[in-house]
ZAKEVO-54005 format. One record per atom (N, C-alpha, C, O): residue in three letters; x negated, y, z. Coordinates in steps of 0.001 Angstrom, whole numbers, padded with zeros to 6 digits, always signed. Layout:
<pts>
AlaXYZ...
</pts>
This chain:
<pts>
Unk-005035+012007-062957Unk-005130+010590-063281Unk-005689+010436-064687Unk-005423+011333-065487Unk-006355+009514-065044Unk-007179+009161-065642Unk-006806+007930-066845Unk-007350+006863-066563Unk-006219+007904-067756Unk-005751+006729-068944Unk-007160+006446-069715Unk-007852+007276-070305Unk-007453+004735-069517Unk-008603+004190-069880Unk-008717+003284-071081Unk-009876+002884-070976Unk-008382+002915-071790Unk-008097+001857-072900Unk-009390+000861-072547Unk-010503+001326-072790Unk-009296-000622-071930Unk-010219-001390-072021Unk-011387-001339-072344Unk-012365-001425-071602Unk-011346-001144-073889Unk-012797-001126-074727Unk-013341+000072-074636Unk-014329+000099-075369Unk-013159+001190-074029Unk-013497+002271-073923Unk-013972+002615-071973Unk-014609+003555-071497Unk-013493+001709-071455Unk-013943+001806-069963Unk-015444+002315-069352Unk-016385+001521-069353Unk-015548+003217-069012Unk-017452+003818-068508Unk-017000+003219-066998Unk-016995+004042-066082Unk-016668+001999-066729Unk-016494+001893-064856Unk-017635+002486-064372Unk-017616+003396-063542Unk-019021+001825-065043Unk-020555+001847-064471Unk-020569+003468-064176Unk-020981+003832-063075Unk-020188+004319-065005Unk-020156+005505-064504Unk-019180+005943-063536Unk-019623+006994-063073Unk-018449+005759-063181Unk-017672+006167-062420Unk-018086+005864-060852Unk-018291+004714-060462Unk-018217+007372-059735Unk-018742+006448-058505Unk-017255+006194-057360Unk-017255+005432-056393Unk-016286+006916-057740Unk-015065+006257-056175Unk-013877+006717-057588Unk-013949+007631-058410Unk-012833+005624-057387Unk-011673+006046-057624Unk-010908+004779-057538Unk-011305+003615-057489Unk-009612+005329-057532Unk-008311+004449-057266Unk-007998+004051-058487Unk-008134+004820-059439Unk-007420+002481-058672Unk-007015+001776-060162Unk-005419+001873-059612Unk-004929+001333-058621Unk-004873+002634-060473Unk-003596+002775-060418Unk-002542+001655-061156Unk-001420+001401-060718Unk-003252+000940-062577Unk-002408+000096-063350Unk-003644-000511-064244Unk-004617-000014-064810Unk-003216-001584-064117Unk-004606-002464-064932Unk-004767-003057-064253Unk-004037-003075-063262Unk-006383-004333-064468Unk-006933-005085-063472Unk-008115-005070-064154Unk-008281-005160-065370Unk-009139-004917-063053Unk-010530-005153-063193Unk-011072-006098-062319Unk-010431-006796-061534Unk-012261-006090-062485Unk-013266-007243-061322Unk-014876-006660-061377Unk-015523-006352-062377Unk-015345-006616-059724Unk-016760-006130-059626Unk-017665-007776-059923Unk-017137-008804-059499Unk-018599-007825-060438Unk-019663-008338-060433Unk-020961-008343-060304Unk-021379-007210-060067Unk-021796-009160-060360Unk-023362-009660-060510Unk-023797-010011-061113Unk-023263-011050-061499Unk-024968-009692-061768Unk-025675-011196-063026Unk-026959-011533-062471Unk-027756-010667-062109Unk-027167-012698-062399Unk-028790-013080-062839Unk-029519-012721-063708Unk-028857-012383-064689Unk-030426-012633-063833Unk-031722-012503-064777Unk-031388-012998-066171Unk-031620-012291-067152Unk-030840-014219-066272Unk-030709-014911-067112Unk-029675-015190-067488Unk-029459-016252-068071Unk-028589-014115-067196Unk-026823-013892-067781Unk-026015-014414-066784Unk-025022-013957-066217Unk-026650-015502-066672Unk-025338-015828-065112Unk-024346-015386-063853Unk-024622-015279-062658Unk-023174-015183-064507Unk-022373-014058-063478Unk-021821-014490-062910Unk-021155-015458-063278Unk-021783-013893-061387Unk-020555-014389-060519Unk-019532-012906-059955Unk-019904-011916-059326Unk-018544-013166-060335Unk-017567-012502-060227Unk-016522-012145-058710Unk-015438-012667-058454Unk-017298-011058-057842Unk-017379-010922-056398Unk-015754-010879-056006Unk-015214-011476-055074Unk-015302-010234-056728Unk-013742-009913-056571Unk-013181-009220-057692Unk-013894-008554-058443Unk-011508-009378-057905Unk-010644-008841-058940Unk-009938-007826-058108Unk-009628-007918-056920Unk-009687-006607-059134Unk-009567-005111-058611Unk-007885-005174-059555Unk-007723-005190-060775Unk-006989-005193-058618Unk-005848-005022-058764Unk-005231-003591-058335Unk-005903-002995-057494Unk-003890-002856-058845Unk-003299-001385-058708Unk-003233-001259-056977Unk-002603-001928-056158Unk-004008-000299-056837Unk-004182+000046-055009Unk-005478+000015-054649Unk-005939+000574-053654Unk-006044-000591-055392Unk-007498-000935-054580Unk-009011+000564-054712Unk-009528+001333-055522Unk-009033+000408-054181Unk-010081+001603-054026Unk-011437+001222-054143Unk-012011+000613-053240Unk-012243+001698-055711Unk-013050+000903-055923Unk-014781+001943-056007Unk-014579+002772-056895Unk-015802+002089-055616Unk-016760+002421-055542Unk-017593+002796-054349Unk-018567+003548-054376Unk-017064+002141-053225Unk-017533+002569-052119Unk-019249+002170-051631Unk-020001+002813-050899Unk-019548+000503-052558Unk-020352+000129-052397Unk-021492+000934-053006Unk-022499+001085-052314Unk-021438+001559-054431Unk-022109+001902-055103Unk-022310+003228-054115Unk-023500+003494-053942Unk-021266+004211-053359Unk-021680+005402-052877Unk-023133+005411-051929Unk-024034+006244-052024Unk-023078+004143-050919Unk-023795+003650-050037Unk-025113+003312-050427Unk-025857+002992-049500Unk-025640+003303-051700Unk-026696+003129-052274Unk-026868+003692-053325Unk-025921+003910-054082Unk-028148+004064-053615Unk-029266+004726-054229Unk-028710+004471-056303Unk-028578+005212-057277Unk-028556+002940-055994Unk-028453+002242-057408Unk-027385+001604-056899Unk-027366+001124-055766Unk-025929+001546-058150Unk-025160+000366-057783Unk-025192-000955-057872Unk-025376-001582-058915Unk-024981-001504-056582Unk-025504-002752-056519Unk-024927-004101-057460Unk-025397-005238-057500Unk-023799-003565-058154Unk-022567-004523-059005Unk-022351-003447-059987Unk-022473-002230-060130Unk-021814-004956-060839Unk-021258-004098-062496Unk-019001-003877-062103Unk-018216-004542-061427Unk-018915-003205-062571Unk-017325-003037-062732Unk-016813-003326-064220Unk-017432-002815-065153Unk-015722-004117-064458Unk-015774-004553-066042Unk-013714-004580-066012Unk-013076-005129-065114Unk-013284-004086-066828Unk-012002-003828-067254Unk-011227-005302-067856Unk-011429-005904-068911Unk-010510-005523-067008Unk-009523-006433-067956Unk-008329-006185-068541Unk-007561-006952-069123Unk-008250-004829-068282Unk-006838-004539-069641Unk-006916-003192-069707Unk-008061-002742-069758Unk-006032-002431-069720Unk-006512-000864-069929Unk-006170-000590-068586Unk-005629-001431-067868Unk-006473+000593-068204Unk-006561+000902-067338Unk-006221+002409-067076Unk-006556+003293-067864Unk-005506+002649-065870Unk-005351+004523-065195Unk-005840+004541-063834Unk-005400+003797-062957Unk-006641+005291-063686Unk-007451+005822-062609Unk-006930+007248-061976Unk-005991+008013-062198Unk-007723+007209-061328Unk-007492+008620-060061Unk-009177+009135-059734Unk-009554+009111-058563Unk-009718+009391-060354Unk-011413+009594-059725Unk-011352+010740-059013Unk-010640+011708-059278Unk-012372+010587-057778Unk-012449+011302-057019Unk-014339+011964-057582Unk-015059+011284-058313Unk-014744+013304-057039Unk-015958+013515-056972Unk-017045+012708-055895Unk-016737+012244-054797Unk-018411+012681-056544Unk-019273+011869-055792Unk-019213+012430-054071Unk-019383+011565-053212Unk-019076+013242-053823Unk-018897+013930-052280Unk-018077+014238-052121Unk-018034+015252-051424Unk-016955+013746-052535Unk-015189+013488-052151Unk-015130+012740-050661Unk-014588+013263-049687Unk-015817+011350-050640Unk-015454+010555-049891Unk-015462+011305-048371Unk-014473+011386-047642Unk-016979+011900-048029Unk-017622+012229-047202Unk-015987+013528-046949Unk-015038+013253-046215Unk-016050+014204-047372Unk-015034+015438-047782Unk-013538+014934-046463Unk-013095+015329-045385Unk-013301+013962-047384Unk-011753+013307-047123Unk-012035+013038-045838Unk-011290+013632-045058Unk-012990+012234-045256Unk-013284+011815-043851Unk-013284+013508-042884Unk-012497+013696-041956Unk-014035+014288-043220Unk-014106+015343-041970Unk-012696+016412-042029Unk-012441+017103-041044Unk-011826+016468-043271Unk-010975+017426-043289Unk-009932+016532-043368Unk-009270+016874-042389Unk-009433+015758-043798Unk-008210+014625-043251Unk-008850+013114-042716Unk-009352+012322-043514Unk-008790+012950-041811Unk-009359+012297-040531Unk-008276+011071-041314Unk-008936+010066-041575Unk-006615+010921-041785Unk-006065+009836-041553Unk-006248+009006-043206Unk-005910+007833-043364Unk-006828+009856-044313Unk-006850+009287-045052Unk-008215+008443-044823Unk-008216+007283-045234Unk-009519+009015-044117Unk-010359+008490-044108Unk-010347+007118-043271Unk-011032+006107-043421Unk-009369+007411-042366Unk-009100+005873-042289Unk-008167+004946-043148Unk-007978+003757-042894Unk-007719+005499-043987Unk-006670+004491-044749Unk-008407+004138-046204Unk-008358+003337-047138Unk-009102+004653-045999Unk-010295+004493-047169Unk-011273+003140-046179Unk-011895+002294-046822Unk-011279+003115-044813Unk-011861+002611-044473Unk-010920+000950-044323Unk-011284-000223-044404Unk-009676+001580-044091Unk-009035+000281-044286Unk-008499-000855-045557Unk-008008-001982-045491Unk-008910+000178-046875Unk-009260-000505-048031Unk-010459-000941-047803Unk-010523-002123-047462Unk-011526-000302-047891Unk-013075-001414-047941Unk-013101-002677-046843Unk-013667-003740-047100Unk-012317-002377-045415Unk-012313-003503-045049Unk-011281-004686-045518Unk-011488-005782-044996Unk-010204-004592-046433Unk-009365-005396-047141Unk-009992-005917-048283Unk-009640-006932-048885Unk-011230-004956-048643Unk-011541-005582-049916Unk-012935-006973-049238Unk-013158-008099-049683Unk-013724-006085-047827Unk-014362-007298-047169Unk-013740-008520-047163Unk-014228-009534-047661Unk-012652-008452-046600Unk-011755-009921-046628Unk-011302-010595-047590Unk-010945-011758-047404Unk-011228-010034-048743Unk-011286-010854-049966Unk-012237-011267-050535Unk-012233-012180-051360Unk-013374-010504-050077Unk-014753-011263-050632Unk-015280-012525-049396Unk-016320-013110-049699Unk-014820-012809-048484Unk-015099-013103-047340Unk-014324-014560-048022Unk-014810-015670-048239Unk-013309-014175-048184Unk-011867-015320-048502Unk-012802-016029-049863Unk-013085-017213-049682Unk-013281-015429-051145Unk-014134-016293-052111Unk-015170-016499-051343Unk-014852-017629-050974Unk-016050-016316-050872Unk-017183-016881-050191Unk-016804-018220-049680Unk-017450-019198-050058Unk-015476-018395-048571Unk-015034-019525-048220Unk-014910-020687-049385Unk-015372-021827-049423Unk-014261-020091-050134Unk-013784-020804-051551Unk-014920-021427-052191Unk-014850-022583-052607Unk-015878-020780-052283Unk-017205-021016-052713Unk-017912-022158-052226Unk-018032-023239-052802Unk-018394-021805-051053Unk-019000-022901-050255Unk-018105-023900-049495Unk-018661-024955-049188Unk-016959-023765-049180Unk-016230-025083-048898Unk-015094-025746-049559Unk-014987-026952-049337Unk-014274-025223-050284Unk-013469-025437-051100Unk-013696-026198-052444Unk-014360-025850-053420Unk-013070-027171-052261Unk-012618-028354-053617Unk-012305-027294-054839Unk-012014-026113-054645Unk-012407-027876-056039Unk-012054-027290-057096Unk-010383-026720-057049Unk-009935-025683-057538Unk-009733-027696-056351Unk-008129-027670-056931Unk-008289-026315-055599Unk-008143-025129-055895Unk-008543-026694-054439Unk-008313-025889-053663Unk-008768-024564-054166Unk-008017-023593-054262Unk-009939-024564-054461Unk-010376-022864-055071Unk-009113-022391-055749Unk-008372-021505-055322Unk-008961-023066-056824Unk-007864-022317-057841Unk-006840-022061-057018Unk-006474-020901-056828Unk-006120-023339-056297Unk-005466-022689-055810Unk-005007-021267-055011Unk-003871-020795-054953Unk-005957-020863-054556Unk-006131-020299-053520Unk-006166-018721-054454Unk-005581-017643-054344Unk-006992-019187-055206Unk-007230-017743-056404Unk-005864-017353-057143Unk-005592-016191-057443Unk-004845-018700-057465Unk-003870-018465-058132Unk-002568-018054-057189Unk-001490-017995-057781Unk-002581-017836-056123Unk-001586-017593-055105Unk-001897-016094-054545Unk-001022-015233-054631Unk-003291-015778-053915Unk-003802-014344-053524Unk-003457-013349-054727Unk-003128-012184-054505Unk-003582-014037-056381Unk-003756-012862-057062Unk-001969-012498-057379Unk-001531-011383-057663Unk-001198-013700-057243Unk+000042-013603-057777Unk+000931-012627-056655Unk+001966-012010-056909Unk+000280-012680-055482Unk+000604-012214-053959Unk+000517-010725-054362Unk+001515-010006-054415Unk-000409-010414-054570Unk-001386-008924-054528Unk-000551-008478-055814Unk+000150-007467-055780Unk-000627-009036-056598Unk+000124-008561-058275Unk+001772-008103-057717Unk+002213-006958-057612Unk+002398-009265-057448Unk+003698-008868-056875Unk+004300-007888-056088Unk+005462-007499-056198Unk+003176-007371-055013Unk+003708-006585-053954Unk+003570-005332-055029Unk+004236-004372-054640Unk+003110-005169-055865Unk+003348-004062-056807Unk+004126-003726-057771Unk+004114-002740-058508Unk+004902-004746-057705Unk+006044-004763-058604Unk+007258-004630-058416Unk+007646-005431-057565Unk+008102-003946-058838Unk+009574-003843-058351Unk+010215-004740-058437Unk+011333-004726-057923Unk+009686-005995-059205Unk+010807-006917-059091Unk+010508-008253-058224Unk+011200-009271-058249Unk+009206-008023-057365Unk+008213-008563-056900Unk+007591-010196-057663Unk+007105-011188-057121Unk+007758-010015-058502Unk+006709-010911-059699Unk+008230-012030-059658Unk+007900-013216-059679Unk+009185-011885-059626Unk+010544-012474-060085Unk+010086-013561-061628Unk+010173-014745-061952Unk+009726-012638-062048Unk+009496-013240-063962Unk+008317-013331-064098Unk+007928-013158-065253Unk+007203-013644-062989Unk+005938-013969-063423Unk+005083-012354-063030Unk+005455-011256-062617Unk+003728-012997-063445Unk+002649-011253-062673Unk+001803-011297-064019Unk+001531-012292-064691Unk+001491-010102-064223Unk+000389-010093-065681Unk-001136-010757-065157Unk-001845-010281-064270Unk-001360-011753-065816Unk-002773-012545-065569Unk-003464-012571-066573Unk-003636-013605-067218Unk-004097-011179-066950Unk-005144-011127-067477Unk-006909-011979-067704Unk-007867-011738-068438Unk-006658-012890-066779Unk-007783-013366-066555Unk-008093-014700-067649Unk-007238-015513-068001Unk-009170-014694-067970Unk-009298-016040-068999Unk-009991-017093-067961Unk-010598-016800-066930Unk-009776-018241-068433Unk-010542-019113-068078Unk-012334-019227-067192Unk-012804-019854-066242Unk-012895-018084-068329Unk-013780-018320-067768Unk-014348-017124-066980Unk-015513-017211-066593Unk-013617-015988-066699Unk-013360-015577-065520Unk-013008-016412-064333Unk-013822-016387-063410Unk-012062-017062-064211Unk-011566-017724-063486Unk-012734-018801-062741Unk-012770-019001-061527Unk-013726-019479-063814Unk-015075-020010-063526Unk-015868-019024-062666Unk-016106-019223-061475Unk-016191-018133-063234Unk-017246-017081-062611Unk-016635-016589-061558Unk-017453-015893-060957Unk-015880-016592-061162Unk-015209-016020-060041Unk-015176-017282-058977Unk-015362-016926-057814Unk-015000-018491-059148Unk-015053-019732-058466Unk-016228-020133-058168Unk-016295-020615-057037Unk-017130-020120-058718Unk-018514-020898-059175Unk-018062-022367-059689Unk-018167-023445-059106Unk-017673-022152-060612Unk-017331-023733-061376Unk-017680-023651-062723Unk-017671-022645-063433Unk-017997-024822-063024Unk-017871-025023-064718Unk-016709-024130-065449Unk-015854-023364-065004Unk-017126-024660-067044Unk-015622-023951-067989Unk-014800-025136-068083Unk-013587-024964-068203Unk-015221-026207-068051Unk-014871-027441-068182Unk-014017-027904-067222Unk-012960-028478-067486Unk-014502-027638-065896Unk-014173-028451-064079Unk-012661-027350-064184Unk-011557-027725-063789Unk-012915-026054-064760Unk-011863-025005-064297Unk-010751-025448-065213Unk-009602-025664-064826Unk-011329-025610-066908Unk-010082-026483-067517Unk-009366-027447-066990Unk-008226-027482-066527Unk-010085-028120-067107Unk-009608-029407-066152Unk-008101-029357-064671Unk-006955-029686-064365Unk-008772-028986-064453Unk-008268-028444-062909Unk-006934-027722-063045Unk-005977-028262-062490Unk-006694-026415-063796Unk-005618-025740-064080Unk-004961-026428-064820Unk-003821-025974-064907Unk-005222-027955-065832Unk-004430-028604-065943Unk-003278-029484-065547Unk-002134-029701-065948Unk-004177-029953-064462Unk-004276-030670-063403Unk-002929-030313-062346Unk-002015-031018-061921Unk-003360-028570-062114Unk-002429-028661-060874Unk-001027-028261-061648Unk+000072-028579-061194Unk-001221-027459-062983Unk+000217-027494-063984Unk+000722-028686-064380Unk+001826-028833-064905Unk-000032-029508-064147Unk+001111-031190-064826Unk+001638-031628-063792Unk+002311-032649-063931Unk+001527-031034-062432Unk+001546-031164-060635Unk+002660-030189-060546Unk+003247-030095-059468Unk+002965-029570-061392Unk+004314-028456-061256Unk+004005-027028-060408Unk+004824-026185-060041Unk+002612-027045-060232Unk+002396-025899-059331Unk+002742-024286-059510Unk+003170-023411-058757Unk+002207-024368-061327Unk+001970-023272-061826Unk+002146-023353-063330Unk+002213-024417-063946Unk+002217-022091-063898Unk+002215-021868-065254Unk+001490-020867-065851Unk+001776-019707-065554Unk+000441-021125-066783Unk+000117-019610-067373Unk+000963-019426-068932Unk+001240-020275-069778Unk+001120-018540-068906Unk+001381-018025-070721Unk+001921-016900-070696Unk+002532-016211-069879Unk+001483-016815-072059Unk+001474-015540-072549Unk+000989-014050-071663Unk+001628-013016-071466Unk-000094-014359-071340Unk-000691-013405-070289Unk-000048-013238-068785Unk-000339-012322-068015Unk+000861-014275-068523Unk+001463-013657-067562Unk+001523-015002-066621Unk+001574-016073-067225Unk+001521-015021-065338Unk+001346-016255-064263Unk+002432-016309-063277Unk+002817-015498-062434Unk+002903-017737-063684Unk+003650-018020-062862Unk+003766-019025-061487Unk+003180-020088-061691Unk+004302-018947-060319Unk+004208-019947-059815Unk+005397-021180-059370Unk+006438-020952-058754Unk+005090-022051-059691Unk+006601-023232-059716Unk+006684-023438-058191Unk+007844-023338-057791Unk+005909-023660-057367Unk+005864-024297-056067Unk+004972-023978-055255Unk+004123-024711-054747Unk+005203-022474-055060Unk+004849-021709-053957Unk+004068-022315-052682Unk+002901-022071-052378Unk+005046-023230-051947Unk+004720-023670-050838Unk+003496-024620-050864Unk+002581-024444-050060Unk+003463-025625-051776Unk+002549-027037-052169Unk+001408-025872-052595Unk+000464-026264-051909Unk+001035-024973-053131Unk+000019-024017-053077Unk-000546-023048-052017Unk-001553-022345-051938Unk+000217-023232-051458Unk-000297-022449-049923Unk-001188-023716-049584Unk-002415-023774-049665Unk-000063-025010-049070Unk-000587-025730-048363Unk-002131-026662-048923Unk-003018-027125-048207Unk-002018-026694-050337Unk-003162-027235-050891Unk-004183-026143-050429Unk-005032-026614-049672Unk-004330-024743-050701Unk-005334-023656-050728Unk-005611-023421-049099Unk-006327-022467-048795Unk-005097-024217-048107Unk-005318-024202-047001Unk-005196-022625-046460Unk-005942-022383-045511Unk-004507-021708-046845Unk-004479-020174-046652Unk-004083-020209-045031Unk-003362-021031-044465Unk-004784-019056-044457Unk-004250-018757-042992Unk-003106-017922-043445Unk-003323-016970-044195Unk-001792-018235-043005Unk-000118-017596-043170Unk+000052-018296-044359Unk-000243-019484-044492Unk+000697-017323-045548Unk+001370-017596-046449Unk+000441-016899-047774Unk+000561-017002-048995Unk-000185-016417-047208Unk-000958-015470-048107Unk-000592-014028-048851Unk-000989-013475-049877Unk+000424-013685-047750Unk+001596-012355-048019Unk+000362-011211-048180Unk-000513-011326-047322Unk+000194-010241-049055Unk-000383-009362-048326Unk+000187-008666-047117Unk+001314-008866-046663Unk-001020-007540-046481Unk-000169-006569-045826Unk+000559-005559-046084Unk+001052-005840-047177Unk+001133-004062-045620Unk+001104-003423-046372Unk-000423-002092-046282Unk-001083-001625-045354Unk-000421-001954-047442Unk-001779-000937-047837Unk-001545+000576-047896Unk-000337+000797-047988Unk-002139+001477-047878Unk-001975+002625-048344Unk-002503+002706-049609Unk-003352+001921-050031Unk-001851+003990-050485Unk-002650+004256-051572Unk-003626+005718-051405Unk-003148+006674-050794Unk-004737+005775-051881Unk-005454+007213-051938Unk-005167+007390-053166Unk-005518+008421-053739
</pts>
């Protein structure tokens, strides 16, 4: 395992490994700086599969707090699939969990209201944060994310996203501070973010 300190993160170099503690997020830019932020890489998630599949990686990987890894070698993946058959499916059943979360912002994207986006962003990540925690996010989940992450990840203004997280906190929904996110009213956030269930995760394997 691998101890990363934020400002010191080479993600771009790195081609497969597991984020054990920390949070990151893959992205995109335009030509002209404009990023949209595909998904946030929370402890479990298994991150470089896209980049293996191509020539050049197609997204940037960017650290939001420090970070411990597990890297595997570039012809690991291939490896794991022909000599343990069950991890290679627990690898295939991360990339398809991580499809569905990019699937889930896409929705967010193109049909989703502002309040609804957030919502929806502020419930999945508190969901996903919790099931990793022993006390299952009892006292709140570490929310590293700023504001305008939170934009780039939505496709919204810095402004519409201020706004908005005001909005649904003077609504009793939620709380941020001191790096850490809370939620007041669980249920009124499901039902605003229109989520299919509750938005529980499942359970995952780790590689």
């Amino acid at each position: 395992m691998t101890e990363i300190p934020c400002s010191q993160c080479p993600l771009r170099a790195l081609p497969l490994f597991t984020l054990f503690t920390g949070w990151a997020f893959r992205f995109k830019t335009l030509s002209d700086g404009r990023r949209q932020i595909l998904n946030f890489l929370l402890p479990g998630d298994f991150i470089g599969v896209q980049q293996k599949m191509a020539e050049a990686s197609p997204h940037g990987v960017d650290a939001l707090s420090d970070l411990s890894l597990c890297t595997f070698q570039r012809d690991a993946l291939w490896a794991l699939h022909r000599a343990a058959p069950s991890i290679g499916f627990d690898i295939t059943w991360l990339a398809a969990h991580e499809e569905s979360l990019v699937d889930d912002n896409l929705l967010s994207v193109g049909r989703r209201s502002a309040e609804e986006r957030i919502a929806t962003l502020l419930i999945l990540l508190f969901k996903r944060a919790a099931a990793v925690m022993p006390q299952g996010g009892a006292d709140g989940v570490p929310f590293p994310l700023t504001q305008q992450h939170i934009a780039d990840g939505l496709g919204l203004s810095l402004v519409h996203t201020n706004k908005t997280l005001r909005k649904l906190e003077r609504r009793g929904l939620h709380h941020i501070e001191g790096g850490r996110l809370y939620l007041r009213d669980t249920r009124a956030l499901v039902r605003l973010a229109d989520l299919y269930g509750d938005g529980k995760p499942s359970p995952r394997p780790l590689i």
